[in-house]
C-alpha positions as CSV (number, residue, x, y, z in Angstrom):
1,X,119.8,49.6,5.5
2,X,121.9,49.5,8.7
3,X,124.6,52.1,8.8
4,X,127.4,50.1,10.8
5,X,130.5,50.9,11.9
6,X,132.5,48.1,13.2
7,X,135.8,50.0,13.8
8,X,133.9,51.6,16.9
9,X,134.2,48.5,18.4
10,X,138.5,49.0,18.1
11,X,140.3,46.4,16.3
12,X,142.6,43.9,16.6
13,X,145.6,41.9,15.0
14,X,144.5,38.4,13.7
15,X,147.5,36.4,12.0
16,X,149.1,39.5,10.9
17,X,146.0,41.2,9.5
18,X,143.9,44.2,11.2
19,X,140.2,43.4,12.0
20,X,137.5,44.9,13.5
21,X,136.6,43.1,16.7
22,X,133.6,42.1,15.6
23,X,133.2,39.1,13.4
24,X,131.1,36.3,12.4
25,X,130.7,32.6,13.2
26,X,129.3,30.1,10.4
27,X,127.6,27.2,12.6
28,X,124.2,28.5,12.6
29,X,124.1,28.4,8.7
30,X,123.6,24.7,8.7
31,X,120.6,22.6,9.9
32,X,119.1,21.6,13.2
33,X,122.1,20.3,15.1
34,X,124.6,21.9,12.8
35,X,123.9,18.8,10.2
36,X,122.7,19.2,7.2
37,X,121.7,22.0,4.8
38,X,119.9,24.9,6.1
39,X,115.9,26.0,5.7
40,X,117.0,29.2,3.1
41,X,120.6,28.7,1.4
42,X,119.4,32.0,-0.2
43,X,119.7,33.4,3.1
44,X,122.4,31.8,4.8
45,X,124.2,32.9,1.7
46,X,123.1,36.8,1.9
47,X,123.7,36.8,5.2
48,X,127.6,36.2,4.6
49,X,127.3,39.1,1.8
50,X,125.4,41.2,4.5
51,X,128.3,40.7,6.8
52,X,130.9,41.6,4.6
53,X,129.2,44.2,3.8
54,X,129.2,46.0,7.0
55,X,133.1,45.4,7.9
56,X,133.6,42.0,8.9
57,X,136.3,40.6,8.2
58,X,136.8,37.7,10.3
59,X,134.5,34.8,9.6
60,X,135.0,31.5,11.2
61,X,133.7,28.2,9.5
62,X,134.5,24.5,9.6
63,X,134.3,21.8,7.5
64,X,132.5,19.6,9.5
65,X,129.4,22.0,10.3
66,X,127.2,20.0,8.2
67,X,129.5,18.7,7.9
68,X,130.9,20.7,4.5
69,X,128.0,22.9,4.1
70,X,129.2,25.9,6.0
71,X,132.3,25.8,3.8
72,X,130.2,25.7,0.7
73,X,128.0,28.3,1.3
74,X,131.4,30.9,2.4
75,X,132.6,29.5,-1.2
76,X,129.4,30.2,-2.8
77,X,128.7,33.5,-1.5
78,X,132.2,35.3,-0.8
79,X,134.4,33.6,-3.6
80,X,136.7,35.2,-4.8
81,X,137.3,36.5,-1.3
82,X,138.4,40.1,-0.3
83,X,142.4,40.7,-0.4
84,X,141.4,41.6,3.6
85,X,138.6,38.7,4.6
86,X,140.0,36.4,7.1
87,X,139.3,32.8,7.1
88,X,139.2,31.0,10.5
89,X,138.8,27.1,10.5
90,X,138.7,24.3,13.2
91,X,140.5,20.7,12.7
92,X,140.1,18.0,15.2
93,X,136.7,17.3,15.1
94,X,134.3,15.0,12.4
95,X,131.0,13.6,12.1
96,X,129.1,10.8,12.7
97,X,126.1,10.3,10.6
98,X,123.6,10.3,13.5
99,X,125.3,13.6,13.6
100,X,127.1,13.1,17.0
101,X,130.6,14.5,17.1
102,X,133.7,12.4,17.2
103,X,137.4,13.5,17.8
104,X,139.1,13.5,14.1
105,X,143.3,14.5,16.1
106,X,145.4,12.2,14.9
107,X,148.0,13.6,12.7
108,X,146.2,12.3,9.6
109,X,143.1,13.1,10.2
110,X,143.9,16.9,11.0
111,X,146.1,16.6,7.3
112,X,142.7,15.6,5.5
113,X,140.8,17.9,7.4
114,X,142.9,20.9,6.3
115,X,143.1,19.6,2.5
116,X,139.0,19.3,2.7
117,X,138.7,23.2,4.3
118,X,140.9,24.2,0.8
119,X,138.6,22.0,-2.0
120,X,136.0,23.2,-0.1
121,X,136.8,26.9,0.7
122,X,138.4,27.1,-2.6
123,X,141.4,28.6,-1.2
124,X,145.3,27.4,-1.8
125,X,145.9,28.2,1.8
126,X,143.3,29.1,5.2
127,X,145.1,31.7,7.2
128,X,144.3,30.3,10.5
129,X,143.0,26.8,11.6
130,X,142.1,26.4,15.1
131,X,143.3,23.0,16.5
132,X,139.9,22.2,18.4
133,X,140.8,19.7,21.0
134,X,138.7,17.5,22.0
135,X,139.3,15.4,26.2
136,X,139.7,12.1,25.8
137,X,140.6,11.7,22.3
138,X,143.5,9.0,21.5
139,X,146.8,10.9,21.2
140,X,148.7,13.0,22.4
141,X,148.4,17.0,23.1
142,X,151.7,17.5,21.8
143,X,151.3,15.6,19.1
144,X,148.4,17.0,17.7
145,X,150.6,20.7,18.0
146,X,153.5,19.5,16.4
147,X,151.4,18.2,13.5
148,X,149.4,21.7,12.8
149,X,152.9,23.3,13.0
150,X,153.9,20.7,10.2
151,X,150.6,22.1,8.4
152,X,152.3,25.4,8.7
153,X,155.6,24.7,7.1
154,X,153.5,22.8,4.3
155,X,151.5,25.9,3.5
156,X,149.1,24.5,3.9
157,X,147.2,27.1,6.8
158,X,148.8,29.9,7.3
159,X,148.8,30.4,11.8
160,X,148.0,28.0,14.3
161,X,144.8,28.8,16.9
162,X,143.8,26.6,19.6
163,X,139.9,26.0,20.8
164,X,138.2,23.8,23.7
165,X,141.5,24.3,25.4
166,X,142.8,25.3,29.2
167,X,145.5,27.7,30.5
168,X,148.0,24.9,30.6
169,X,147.4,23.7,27.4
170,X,147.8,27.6,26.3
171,X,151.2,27.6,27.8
172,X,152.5,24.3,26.5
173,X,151.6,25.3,23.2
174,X,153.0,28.6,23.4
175,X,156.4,27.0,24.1
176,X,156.1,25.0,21.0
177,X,154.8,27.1,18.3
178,X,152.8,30.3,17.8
179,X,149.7,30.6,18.9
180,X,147.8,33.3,16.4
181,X,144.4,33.2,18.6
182,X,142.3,31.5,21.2
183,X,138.4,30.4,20.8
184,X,136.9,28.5,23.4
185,X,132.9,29.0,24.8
186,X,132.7,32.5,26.9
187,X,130.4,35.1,27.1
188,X,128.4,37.0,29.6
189,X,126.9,33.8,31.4
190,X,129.6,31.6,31.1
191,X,133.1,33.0,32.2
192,X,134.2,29.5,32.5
193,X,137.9,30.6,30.4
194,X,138.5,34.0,32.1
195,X,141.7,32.6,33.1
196,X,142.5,31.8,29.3
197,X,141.2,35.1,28.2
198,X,143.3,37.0,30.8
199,X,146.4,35.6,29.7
200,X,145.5,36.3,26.4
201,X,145.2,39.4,26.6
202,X,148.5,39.9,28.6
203,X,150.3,38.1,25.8
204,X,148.5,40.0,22.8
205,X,147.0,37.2,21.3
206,X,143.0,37.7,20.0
207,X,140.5,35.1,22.0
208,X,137.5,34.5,19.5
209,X,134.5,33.2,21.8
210,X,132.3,31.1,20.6
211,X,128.9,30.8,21.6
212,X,129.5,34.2,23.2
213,X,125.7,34.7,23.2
214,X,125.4,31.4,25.3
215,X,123.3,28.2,23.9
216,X,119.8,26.2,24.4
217,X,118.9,22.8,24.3
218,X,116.5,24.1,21.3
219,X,119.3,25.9,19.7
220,X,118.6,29.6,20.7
221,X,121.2,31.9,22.9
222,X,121.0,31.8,26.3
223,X,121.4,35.3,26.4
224,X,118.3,35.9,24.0
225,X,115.7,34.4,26.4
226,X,117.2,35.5,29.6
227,X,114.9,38.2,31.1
228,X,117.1,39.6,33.9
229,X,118.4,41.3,31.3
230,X,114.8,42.9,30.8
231,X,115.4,46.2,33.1
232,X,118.8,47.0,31.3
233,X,117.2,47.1,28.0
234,X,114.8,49.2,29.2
235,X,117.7,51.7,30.5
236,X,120.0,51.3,27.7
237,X,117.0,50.9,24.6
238,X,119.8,48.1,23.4
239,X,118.7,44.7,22.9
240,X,119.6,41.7,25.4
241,X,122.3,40.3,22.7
242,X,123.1,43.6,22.0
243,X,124.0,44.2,25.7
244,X,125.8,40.9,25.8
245,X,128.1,41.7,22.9
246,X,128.9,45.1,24.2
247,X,129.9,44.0,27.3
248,X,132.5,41.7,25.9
249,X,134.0,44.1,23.4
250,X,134.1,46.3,26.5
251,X,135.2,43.2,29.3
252,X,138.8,42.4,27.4
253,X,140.4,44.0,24.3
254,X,141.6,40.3,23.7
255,X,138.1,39.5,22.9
256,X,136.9,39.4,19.1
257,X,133.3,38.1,19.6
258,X,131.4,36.0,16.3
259,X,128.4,35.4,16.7
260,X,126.2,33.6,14.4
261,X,122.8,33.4,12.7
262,X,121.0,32.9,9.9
263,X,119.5,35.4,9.6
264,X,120.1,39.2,8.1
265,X,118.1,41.2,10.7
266,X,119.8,39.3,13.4
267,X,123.1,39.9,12.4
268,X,122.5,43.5,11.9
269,X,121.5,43.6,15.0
270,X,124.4,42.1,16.7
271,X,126.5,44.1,14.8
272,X,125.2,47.3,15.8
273,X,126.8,46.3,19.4
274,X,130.0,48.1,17.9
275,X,128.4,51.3,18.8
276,X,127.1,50.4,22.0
277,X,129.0,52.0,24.6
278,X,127.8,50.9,28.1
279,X,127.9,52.9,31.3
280,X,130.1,52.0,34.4
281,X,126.9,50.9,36.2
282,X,125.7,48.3,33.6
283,X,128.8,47.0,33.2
284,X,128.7,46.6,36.7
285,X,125.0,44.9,37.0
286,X,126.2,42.9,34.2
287,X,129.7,41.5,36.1
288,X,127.7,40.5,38.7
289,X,125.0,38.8,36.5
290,X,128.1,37.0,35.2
291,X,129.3,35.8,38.2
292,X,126.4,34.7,39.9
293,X,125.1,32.7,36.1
């Protein structure tokens, strides 16, 4: 038993609900190359009681990782869902079934994909879907806004997020609907959004990173197997994941960090980041590791 608490970590306001800045992505539940189901349902499934558990209350899923399987095992294991458990999906994107991904943005496609996340989530309405664009798909930016905005009047998600996008996608959308929260990749070796997360923050609105522990070709974080990050465990006694998620709950208060797993010892230990307070001086060694990864 890990005593955890996430409200060290401050919280934030997610589509009119307060969460701790901690939360948990579902992508990792699935199998190798998010297709499929996983090794241990029993424990992809206790691992999203396990999070609950210890104060998360932001879990972000879609229906195509696995594609459906994610959904089905939040279903399985949280149903019926806390009064304060946030739901966070992405529509735009589908799969093939080589398991490649495909764009999925036209206005009906990102319809079906919203009525698919409630069947499968078992849910009347998701209170935010993420409109995960996708360059080079075949319509228009706009389009695709002014068609999760018609989701929204349909009831059937409750916010509109944006992920995979730029700062002037950020502002066009912003002067077409509102924008409950921002996830695109960023962590501690890839700061390739700062400018997205900075005017996030300056405009209030929660940036969810994903992959914000960085990603191999064999599937596990960057950060994980980095060993520059050797001498700071040493100094801090905090693990290198741990360091990595401190650092961003400490980098932005914008930031609301979900890192997967599928595991229960591994997400106990990212959450016990929370509590990790870092000293001027690592932050600083870990800026500069930022920079120059």
């Amino acid at each position: 038993m890990v005593a955890m608490a996430l409200d060290a970590a401050g919280t934030t306001t997610l589509a009119g609900h307060e969460v701790p800045r901690l939360g948990y992505g579902t992508m990792r539940l699935t199998g190798p190359h998010v297709y499929g189901p996983p090794a241990d349902p029993d424990e992809a499934r206790r691992v999203l009681r396990r999070a609950v558990e210890l104060g998360v209350r932001a879990i972000d899923t879609a229906w195509y990782y696995g594609p459906d399987v994610a959904n089905e095992l939040v279903a399985e294991a949280l149903h019926p869902y806390p009064e304060d458990l946030v739901l966070v999906t992405k529509l735009g994107g589908a799969r093939r079934p080589d398991a490649s991904w495909i764009a999925a943005l036209r206005p009906e496609e990102l319809r079906a994909g919203a009525e698919r996340d409630l069947r499968l989530l078992k849910v009347e309405q998701v209170p935010v879907a993420h409109l995960r664009w996708m360059p080079g798909a075949p319509v228009d930016f706009t389009e695709t806004l002014d068609a999760m905005t018609a989701l929204v009047d349909d009831g059937l998600i409750g916010a509109v997020g944006l992920s995979n996008v730029d700062a002037g996608q950020l502002e066009l959308a912003l002067g077409r609907t509102p924008v409950a929260c921002v996830s695109n990749a960023y962590g501690l070796l890839d700061r390739t959004s700062e400018d997205v997360v900075q005017r996030c923050a300056a405009a209030g609105i929660p940036f969810l990173p994903f992959f914000p522990l960085g990603a191999t070709p064999g599937g596990a974080s960057a950060v994980a197997t980095d060993e520059r990050l050797d001498d700071l465990t040493a100094r801090t006694g905090a693990t290198r994941t741990q360091l990595a998620l401190a650092w961003l709950l400490q980098h932005s208060p914008a930031l609301l960090p979900i890192p997967g797993t599928s595991s229960v010892a591994h997400l106990e230990e990212n959450l016990a980041a929370a509590d990790l307070r870092l000293d001027a001086d690592v932050v600083a060694e870990l800026d500069a590791l930022a920079t120059a990864g």
